[in-house]
C-alpha positions in Angstrom: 8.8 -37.1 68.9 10.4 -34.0 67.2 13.8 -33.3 66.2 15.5 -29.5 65.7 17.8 -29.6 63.0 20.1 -26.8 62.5 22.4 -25.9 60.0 25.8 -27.0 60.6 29.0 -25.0 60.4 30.5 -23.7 57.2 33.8 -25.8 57.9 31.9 -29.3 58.5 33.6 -32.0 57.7 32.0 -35.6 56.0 31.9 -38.1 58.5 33.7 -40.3 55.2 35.6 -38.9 53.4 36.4 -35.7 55.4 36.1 -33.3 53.0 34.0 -29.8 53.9 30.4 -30.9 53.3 29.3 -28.2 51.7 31.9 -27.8 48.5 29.1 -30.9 47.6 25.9 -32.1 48.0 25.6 -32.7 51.6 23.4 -35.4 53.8 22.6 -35.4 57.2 21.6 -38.6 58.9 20.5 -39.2 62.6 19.5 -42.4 64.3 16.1 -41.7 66.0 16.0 -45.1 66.9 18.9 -44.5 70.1 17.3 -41.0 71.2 17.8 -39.0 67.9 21.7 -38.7 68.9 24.2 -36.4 67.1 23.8 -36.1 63.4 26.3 -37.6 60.6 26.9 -35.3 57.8 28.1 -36.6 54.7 29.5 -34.8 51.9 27.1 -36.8 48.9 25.1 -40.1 48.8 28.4 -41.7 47.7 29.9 -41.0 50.9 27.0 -42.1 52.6 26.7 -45.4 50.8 30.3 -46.5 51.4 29.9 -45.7 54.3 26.8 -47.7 55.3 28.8 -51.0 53.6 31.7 -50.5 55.4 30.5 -50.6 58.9 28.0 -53.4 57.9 25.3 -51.2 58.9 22.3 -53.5 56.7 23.2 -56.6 58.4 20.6 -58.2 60.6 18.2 -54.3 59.6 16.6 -54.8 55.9 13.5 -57.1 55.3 12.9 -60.3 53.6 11.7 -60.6 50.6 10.5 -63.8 48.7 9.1 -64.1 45.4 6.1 -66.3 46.4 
């Protein structure tokens, strides 16, 4: 599978927080698991972080892990 990336507009907003991506450090996420869809641009890993707690996105997605 491949994916084209390409650089988004100079007025993109975070999909967070809303502010222009790239007055920070900006992410770019895509779910390849559902076809690659759109990409999610967020402005800085903070962004993204809150983001992925808000919507619950780990629930039911990380692995187990046991000390024995």
């Amino acid at each position: 599978m491949s994916t084209t990336i390409e650089t988004p507009d100079a007025g993109e907003v975070c999909t967070y927080c809303e502010s222009r991506i790239f007055d920070h450090d900006p992410i770019c996420v895509r779910d390849c698991t559902d076809d690659c869809g759109s990409p999610a641009y967020f402005c800085n890993y903070a962004c993204l972080s809150s983001y992925i707690d808000e919507e619950d996105l780990t629930v039911g997605e990380s692995c187990e892990w046991s000390p024995e």
